[in-house]
C-alpha positions as CSV (number, residue, x, y, z in Angstrom):
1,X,-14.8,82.6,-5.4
2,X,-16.0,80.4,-8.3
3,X,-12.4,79.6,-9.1
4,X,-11.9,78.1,-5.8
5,X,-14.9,76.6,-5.7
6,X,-14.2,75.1,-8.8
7,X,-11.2,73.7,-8.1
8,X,-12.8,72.0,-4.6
9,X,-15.2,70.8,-6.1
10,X,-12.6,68.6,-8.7
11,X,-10.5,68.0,-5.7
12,X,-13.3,66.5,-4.4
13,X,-14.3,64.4,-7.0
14,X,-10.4,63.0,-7.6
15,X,-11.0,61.8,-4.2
16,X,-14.0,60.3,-4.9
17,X,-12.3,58.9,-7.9
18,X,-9.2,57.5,-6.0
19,X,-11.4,56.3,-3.0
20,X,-13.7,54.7,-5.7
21,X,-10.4,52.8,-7.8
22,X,-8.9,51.0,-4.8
23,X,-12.5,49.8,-3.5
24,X,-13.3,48.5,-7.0
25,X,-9.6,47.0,-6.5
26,X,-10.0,45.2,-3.1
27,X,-13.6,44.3,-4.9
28,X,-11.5,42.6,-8.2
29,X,-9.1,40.7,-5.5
30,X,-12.7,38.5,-4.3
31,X,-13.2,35.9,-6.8
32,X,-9.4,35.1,-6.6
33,X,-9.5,34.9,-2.4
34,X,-13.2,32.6,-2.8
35,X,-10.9,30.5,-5.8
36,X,-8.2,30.1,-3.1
37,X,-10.2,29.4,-0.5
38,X,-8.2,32.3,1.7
39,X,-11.0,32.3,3.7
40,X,-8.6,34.4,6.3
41,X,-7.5,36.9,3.4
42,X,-11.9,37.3,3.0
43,X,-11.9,38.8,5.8
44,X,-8.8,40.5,5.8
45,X,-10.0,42.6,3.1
46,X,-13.3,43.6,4.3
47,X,-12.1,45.2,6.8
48,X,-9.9,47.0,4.7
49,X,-12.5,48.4,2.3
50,X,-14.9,49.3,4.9
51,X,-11.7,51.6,6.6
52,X,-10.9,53.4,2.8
53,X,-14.1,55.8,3.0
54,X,-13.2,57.5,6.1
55,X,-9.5,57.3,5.0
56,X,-10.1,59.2,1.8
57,X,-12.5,61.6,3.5
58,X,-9.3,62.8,5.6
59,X,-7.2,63.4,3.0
60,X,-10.0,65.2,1.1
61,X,-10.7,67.3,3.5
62,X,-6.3,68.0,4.2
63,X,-6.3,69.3,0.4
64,X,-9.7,71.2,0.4
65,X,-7.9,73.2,3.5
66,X,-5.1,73.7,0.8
67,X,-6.9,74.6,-1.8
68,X,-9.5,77.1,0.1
69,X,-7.2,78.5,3.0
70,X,-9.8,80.1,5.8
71,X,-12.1,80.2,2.8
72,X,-12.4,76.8,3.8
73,X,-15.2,77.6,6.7
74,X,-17.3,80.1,4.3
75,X,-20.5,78.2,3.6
76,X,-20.7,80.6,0.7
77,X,-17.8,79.1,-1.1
78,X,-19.1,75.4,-0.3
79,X,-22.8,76.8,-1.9
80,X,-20.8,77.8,-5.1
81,X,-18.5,74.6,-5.2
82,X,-21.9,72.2,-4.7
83,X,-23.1,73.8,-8.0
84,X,-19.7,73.3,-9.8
85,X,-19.9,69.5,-8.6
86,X,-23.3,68.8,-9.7
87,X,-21.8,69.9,-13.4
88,X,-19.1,67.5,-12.7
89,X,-20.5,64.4,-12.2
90,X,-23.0,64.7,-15.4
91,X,-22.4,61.2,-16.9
92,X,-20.5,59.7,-14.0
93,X,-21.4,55.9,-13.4
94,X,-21.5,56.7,-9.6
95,X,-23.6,59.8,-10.3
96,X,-25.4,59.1,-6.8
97,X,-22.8,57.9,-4.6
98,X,-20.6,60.8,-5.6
99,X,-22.7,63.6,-4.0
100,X,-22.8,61.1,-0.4
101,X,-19.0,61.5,-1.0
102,X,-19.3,65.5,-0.9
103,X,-21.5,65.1,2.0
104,X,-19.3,63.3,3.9
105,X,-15.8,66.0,3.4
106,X,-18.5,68.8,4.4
107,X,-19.5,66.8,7.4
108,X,-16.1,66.2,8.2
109,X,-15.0,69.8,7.3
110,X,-18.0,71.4,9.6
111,X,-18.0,68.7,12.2
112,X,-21.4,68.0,11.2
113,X,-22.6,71.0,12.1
114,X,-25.8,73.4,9.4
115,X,-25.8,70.3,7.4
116,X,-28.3,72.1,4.9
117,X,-29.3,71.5,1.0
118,X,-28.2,75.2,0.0
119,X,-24.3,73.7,1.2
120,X,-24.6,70.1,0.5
121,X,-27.1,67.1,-1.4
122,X,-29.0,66.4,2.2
123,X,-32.6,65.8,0.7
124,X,-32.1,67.4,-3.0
125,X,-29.7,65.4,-4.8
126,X,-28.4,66.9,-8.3
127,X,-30.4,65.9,-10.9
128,X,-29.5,63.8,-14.0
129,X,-29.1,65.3,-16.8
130,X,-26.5,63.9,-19.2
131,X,-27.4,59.6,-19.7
132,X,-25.0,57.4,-17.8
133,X,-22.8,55.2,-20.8
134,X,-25.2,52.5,-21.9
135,X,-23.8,49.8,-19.1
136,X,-26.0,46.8,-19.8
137,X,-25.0,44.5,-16.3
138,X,-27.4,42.2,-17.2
139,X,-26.0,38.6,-18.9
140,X,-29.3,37.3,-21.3
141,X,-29.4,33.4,-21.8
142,X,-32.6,31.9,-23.9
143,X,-34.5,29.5,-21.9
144,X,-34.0,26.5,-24.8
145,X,-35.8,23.3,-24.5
146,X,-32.7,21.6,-23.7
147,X,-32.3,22.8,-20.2
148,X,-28.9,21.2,-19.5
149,X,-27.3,23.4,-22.0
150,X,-29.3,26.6,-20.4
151,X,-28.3,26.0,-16.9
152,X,-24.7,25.0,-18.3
153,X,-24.1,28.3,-19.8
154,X,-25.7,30.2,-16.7
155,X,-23.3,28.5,-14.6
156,X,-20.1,28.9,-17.1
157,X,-21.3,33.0,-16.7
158,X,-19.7,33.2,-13.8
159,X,-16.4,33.0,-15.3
160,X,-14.7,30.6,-12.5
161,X,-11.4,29.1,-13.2
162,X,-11.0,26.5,-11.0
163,X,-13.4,23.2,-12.0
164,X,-16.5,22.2,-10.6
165,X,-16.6,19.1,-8.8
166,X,-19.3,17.6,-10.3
167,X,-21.4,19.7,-12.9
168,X,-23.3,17.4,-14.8
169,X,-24.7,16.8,-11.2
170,X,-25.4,20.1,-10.1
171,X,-27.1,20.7,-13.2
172,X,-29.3,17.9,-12.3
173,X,-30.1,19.4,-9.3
174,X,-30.8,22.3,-10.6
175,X,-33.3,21.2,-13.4
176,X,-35.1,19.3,-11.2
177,X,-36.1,22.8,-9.3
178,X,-36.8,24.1,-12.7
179,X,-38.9,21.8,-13.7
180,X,-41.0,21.5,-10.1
181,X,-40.8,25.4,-9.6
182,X,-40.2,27.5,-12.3
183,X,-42.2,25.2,-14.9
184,X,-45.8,25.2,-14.0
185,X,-45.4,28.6,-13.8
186,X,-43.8,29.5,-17.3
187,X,-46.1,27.1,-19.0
188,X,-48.9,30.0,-18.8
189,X,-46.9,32.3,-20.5
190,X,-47.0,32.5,-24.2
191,X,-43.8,34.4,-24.9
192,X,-40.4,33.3,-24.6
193,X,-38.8,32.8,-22.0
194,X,-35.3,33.6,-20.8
195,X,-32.4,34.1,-18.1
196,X,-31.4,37.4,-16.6
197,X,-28.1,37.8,-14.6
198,X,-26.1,39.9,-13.3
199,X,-22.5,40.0,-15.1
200,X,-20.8,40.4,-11.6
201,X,-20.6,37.5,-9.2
202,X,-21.4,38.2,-5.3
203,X,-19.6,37.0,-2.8
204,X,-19.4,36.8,1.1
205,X,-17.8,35.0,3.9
206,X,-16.9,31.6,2.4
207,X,-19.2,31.3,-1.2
208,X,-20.4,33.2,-4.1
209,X,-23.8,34.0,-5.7
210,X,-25.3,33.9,-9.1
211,X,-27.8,36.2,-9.2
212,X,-30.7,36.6,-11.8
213,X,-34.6,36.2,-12.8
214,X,-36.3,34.2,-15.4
215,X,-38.4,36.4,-17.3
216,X,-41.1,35.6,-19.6
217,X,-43.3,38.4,-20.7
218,X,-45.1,40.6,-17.3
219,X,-43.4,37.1,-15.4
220,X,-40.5,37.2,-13.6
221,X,-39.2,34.6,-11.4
222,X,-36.3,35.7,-9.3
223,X,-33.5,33.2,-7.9
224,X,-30.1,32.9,-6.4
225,X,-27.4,29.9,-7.0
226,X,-25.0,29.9,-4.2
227,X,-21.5,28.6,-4.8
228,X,-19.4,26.9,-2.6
229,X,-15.7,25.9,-2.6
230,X,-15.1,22.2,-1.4
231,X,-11.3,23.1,-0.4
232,X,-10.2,20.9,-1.9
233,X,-10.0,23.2,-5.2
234,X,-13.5,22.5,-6.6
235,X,-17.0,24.5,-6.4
236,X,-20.5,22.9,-6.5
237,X,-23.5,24.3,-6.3
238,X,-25.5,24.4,-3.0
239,X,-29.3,25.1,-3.4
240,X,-31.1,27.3,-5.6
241,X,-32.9,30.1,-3.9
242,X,-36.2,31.3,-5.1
243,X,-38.6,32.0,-2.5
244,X,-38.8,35.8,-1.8
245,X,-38.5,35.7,1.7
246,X,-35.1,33.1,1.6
247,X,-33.0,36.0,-1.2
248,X,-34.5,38.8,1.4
249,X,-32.7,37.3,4.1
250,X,-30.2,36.4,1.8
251,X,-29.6,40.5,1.5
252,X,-30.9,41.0,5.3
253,X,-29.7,44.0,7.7
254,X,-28.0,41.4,10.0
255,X,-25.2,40.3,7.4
256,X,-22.2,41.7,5.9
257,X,-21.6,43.5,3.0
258,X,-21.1,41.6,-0.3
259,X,-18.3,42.4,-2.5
260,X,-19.2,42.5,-6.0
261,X,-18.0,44.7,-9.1
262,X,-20.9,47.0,-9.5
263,X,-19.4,49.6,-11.7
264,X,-22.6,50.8,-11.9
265,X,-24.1,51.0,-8.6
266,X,-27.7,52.0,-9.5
267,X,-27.7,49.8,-12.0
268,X,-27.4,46.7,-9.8
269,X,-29.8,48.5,-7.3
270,X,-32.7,49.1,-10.1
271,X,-32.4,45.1,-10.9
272,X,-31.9,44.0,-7.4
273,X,-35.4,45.9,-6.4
274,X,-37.2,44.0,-9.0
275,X,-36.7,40.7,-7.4
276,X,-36.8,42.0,-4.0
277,X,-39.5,45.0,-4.1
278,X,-40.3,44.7,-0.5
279,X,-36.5,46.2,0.0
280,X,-35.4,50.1,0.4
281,X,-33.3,51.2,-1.7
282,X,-30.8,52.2,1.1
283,X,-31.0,48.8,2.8
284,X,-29.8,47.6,-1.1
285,X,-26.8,50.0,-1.5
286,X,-26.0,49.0,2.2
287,X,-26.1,45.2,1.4
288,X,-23.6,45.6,-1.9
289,X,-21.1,47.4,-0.1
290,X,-22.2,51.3,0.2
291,X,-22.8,52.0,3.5
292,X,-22.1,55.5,3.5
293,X,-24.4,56.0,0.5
294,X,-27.3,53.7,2.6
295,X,-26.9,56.2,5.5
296,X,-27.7,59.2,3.1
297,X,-30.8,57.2,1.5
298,X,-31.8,56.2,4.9
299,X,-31.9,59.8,6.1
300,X,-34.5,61.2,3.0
301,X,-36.5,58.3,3.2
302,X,-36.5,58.8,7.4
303,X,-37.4,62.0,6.8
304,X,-40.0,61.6,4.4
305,X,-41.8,58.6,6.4
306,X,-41.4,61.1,9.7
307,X,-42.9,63.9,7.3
308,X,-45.9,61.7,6.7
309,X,-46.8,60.7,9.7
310,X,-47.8,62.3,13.1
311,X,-47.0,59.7,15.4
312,X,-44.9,60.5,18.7
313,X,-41.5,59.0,19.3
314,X,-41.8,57.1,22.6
315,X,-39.6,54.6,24.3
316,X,-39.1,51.3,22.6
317,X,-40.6,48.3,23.4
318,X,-38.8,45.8,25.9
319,X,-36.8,45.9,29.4
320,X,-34.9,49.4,29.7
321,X,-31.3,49.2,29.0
322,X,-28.8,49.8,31.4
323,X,-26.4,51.3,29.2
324,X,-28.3,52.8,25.8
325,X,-31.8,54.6,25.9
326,X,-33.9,53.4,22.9
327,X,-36.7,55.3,21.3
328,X,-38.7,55.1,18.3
329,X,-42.5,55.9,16.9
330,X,-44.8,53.3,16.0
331,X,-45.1,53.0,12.5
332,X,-41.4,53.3,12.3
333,X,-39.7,50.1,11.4
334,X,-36.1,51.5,13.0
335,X,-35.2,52.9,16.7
336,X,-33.2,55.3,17.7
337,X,-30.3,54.1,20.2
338,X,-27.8,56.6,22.4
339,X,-25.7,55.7,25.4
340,X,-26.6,57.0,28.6
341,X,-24.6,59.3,30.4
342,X,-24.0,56.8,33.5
343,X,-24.7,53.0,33.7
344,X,-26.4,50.9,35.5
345,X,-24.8,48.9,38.0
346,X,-23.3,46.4,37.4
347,X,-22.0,47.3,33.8
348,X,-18.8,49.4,34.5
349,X,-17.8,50.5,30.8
350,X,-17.5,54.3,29.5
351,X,-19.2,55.4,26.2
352,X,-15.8,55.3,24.1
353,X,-15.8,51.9,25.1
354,X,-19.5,51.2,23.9
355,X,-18.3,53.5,20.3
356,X,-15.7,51.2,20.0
357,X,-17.7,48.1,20.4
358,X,-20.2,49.6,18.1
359,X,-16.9,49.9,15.4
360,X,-16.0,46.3,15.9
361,X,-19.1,45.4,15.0
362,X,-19.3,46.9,12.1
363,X,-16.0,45.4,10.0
364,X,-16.8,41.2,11.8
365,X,-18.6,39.3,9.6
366,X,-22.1,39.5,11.5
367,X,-23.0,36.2,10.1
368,X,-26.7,37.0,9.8
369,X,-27.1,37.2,14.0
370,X,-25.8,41.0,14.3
371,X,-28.1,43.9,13.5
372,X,-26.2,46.7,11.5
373,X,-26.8,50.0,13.0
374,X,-26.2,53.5,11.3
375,X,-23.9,56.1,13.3
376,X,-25.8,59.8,13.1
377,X,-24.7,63.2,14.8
378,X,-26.5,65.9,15.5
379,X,-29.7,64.8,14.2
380,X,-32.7,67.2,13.9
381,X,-36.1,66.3,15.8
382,X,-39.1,68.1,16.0
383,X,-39.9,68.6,19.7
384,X,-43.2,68.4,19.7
385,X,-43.3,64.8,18.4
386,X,-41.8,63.3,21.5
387,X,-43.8,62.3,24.9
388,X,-43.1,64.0,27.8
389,X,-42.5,60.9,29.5
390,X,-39.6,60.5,26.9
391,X,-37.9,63.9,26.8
392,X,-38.1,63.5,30.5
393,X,-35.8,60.4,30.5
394,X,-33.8,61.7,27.6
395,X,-33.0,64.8,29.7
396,X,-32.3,62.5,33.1
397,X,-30.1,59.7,30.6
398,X,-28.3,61.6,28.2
399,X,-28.5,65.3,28.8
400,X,-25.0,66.2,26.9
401,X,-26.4,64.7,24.1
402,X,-29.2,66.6,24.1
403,X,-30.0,70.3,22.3
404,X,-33.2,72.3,22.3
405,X,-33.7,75.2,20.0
406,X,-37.4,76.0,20.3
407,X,-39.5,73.2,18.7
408,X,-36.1,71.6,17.0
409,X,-34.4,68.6,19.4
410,X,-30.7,67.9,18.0
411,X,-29.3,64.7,19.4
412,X,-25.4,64.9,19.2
413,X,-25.2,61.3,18.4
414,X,-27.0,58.1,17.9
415,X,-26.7,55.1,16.3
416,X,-30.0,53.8,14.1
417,X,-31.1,49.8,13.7
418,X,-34.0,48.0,12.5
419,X,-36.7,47.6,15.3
420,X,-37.1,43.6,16.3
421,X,-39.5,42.2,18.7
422,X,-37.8,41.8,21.9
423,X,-36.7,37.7,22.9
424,X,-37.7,38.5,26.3
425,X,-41.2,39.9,24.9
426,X,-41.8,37.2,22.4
427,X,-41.4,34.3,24.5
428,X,-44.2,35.4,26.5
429,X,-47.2,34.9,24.2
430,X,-46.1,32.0,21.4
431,X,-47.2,29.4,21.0
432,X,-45.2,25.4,21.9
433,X,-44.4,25.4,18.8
434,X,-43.1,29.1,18.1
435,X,-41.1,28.5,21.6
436,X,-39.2,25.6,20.2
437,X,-37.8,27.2,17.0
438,X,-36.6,30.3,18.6
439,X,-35.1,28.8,21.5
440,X,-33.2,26.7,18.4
441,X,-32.8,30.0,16.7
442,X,-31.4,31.7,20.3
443,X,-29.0,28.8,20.7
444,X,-27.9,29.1,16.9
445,X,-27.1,32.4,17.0
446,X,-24.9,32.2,19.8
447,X,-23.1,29.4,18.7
448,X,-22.5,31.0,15.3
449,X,-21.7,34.2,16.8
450,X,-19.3,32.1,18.5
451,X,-17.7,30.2,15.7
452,X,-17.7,33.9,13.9
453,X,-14.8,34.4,16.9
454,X,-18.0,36.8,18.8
455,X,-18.7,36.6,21.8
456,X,-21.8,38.4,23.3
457,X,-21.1,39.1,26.7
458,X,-24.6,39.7,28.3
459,X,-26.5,37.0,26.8
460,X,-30.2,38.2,28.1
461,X,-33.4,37.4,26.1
462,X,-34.0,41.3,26.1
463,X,-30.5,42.0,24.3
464,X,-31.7,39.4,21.2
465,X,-34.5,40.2,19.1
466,X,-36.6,38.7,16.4
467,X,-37.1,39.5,12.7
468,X,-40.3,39.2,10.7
469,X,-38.9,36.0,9.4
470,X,-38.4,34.5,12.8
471,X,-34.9,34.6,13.4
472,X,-33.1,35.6,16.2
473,X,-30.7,38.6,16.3
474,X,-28.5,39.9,18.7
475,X,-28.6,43.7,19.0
476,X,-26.6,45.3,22.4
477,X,-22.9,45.4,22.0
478,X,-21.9,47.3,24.4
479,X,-20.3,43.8,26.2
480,X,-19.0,42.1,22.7
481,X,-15.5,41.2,22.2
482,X,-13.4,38.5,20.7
483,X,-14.5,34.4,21.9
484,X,-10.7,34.4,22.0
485,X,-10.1,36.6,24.2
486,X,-12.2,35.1,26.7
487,X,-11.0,32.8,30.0
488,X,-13.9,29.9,30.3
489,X,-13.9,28.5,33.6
490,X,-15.7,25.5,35.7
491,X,-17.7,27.4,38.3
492,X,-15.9,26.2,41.5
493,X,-17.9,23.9,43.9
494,X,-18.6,25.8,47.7
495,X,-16.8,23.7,50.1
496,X,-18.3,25.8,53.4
497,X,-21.5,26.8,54.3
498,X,-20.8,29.8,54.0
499,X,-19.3,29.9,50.8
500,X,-22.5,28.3,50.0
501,X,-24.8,31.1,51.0
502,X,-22.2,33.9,50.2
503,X,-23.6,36.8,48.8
504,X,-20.9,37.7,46.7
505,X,-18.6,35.2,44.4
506,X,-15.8,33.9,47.4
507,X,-13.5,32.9,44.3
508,X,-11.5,35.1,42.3
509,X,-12.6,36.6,39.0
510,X,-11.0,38.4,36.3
511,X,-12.3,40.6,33.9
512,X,-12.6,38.3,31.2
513,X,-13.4,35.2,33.0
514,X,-16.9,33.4,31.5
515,X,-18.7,31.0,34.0
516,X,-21.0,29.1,31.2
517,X,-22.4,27.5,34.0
518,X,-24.7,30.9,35.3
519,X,-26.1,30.9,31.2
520,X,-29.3,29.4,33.1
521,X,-29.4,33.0,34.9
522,X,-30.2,34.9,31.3
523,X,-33.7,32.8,31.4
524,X,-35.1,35.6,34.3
525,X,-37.2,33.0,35.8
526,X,-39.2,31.7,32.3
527,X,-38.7,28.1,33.2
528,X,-40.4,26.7,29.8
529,X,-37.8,29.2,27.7
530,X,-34.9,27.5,29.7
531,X,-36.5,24.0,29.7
532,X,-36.6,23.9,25.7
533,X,-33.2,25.9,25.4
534,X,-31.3,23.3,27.7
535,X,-33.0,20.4,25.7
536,X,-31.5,22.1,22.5
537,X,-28.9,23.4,23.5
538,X,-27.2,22.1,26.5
539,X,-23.9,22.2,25.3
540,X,-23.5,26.0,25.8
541,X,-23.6,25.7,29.5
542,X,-20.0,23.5,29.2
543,X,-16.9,25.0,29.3
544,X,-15.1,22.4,27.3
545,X,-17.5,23.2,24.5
546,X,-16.7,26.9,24.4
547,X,-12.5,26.2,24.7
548,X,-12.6,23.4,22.4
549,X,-14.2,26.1,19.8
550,X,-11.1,28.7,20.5
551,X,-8.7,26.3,20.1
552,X,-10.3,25.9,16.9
553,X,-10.3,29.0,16.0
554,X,-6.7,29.9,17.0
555,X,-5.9,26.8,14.9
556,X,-7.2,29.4,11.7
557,X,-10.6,27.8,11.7
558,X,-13.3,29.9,9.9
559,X,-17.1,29.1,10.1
560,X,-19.3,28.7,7.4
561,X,-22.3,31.1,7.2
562,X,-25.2,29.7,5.5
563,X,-28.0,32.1,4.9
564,X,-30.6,29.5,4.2
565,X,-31.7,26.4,6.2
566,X,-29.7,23.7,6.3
567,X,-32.6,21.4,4.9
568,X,-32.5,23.8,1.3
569,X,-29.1,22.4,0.6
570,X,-28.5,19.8,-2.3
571,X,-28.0,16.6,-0.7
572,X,-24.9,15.7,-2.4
573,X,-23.3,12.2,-2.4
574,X,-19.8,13.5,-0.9
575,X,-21.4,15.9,2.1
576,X,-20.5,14.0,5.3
577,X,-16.6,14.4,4.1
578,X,-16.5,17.8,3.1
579,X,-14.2,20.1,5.4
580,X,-16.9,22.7,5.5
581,X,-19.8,20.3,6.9
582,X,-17.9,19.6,10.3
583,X,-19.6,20.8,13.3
584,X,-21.9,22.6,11.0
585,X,-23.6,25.9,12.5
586,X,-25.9,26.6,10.2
């Protein structure tokens, strides 16, 4: 048996391997698309490293069959082969993200069935014993007195080769948030003081990032430099980043994955959590591109949190859903989401439909207005921790989901996203002043949801919610589909009585036919929420606004995603004629 296992265990880690060189070479191919400005290629090639994991899995899995025969379904030759991996990857630079990779073929292998630490690395990873290679990521610049030449070479250390379009001027810009900043600060240190960057460049949707600290002895002042392309084959320097709570959202749960050559994951994770401590780790590996690797951080730190705490799961906050039942515990900063076993009238949708919604979801560029959610199955509850009231809807809602094995609940499948407050709940108790920005923010998200070629289908206050930093999410999908494969219309006018005071529509309508007209309906009778919303954001009840953006769009048009206020960017001579500033939606 050791044999075998041995062998398994190496095909498993070739796979790793082979999964690992064409990510790293879809990763290589994104400072030549952001240089190009192939802002259709970007997203091309997301979509095609987010579908290589599962891909590889596969194929594992094919040649494990091969290699084991019926072996292949002993748990005894997948205990032996776990050790023999563990050996394997001593030294490997993806020493981590390699044992989520042997999760994920036994998963696959055993349908996700006794997913146990004796047979896989479910809470007890392997430990390190052989050093990683010295891999220093990390680019040092001195922090001279001549602070052109310091911000010069931190900008020339991103290696672009295509110009800037003005750097003496960006530089400028860039000093002077230095020196307003950064300065007072440093001038209590006594040491030295110098720049820390990352070697690799980040980039997503339409612009790259410069990431780093300045350090000066126990001080460290984190910040960001976004790069944007002008199309017109010159980059310039946007803002500078530096408040905490901007590079969090910067690296929030609603936005895509970066792209960035980390050939040393945990490298780029240790340095990321010192400028953003407030982070998990698994919310970092998710936000560099290692989802599958989040989901197995996520789950031990889930477990640990659930472990320390003896608060019941209950339902979650907000109106019920017609088509998923949400639960989650109070100090718990995620819910639990899985689709009911029938729907509410008037949805009309099957759960395959909802999976697959849930899929699209996660390759679109969310654009900072889509929570990402984390697919489980067969999850392990304790059964005492939940409310009667809940295991009684859980059993009425989703009863094939469900199994109960004494004081163990296993839930067949769910999907997992960060807890928000409700719109619907929010708007009720702020203040004027707390209304009007997230009735902006409501209005934002859908128009750049909409410009992101999204559109959300039931557009309810209780299907958005709102994150610690005030913005507005959206979070059901289960109606989402492509803006362009929507058919606005002009709601016709009655031209009887009784058409007037029909109680169903006495027009035709098709499945995909959007009356912007009824948005005023999603208000459920808050009249101040609709009152500040139409003086924002009027536009969104016009049809012509709505096929004016398709056409757009169909034309090759691709938004830009700005993950900072439109009041941080450099005010740059040139803005009003820049391609990228029309209709901005930031």
């Amino acid at each position: 048996m050791q044999r075998t296992a041995r062998r398994l265990a190496k095909a498993i880690l070739n796979g790793f391997d082979a999964f690992f060189a064409e990510y790293k070479n879809i990763t290589y191919g994104a400072q030549g698309r952001f240089e190009r400005a192939d802002w259709h290629g970007v997203q091309r090639a997301m979509r095609q490293r987010l579908s290589l994991y599962k891909q590889k899995v596969i194929s594992v899995a094919d040649s494990a069959g091969e290699i084991a025969g019926p072996a292949l379904a002993d748990r005894a030759l997948w205990s032996q082969a776990k050790i023999e991996y563990a050996q394997l990857i001593q030294g490997h630079r993806n020493f981590e993200i390699t044992q989520t990779f042997f999760n994920s073929v036994y998963c696959f292998v055993f349908a996700h069935e006794q997913i146990r630490d004796p047979h896989a690395f479910v809470m007890q990873p392997a430990v390190q014993i052989v050093p990683l290679p010295e891999d220093d990521v990390l680019v040092h610049i001195p922090l001279c007195s001549d602070l052109n030449k310091t911000i010069e070479r931190v900008l020339d250390s991103g290696g672009f080769t295509i110009p800037f379009e003005n750097k003496q001027r960006d530089i400028g810009f860039i000093k002077h948030v230095i020196e307003t900043v950064f300065s007072p600060k440093l001038a209590r240190c006594s040491s030295t003081a110098h720049v820390e960057l990352l070697e690799s460049l980040f980039f997503r949707n339409k612009a790259a990032y410069l990431v780093g600290r300045v350090v000066c002895a126990e001080l460290s002042l984190p910040f960001v430099l976004p790069v944007l392309h002008n199309e017109q084959g010159a980059i310039f320097v946007d803002t500078v980043l530096h408040d905490a709570d901007d590079i969090s959202i910067l690296f929030s749960f609603s936005r895509s994955y970066f792209m960035v050559d980390a050939s040393t994951p945990s490298a780029y994770i240790s340095f990321l959590k010192t400028i953003m401590p407030q982070k998990e780790i698994f919310e970092l590996y998710s936000a560099i591109g290692f989802p599958k690797h989040s989901k197995t951080e996520y789950y031990r730190r889930a477990v640990q949190m659930t472990l320390a705490s003896d608060d019941k799961y209950e339902l979650a906050a907000g109106t019920k859903g017609m088509v998923m039942l949400v639960f989650t515990s109070n100090n718990f900063d995620y819910v639990y989401k899985l689709i009911k076993e029938r729907f509410t009238p008037p949805k009309d949708t099957t759960r395959q439909k909802v999976r697959d919604c849930y899929a699209l979801v996660k390759r679109w560029e969310r654009g900072g207005r889509m929570a990402d959610t984390q697919e489980f199955n067969n999850l392990a509850f304790d059964r005492r921790r939940f409310s009667d009231a809940l295991m009684d809807e859980l059993r009425r809602e989703v009863p094939s989901l469900l199994e109960e094995r004494g004081n163990t609940l296993i839930i067949r499948h769910c999907y997992v996203e960060r807890k928000m407050t409700p719109l619907n709940l929010y708007v009720q108790d702020c203040s004027p002043e707390q209304l009007r920005s997230v009735m902006d923010e409501y209005g934002t998200a859908i128009k750049q949801l909409a410009a992101g070629n999204l559109f959300p289908g039931d557009m309810l206050l209780k299907n958005f919610g709102v994150t610690r930093h005030g913005r507005v999410v959206f979070y059901d999908y289960d109606e989402i589909c492509a803006l362009t494969d929507c058919h606005f219309r002009v709601l016709p006018e009655p031209q009887t009585v009784d058409q007037l005071y029909a109680d169903q529509p006495w027009y035709s309508v098709a499945t995909n036919d959007v009356f912007p007209q009824e948005f005023r309906q999603f208000f459920s009778g808050n009249r101040q929420a609709r009152e500040m919303f139409e003086q924002l954001h009027s536009e969104l009840y016009d049809p012509a606004f709505w096929i004016e953006l398709q056409d757009r769009i169909r034309a090759g048009y691709v938004a830009d995603v700005f993950p900072y206020r439109k009041k941080q960017r450099f005010q740059h001579e040139v803005l009003t004629v820049r391609k990228h500033t029309d209709k901005q939606l930031a």
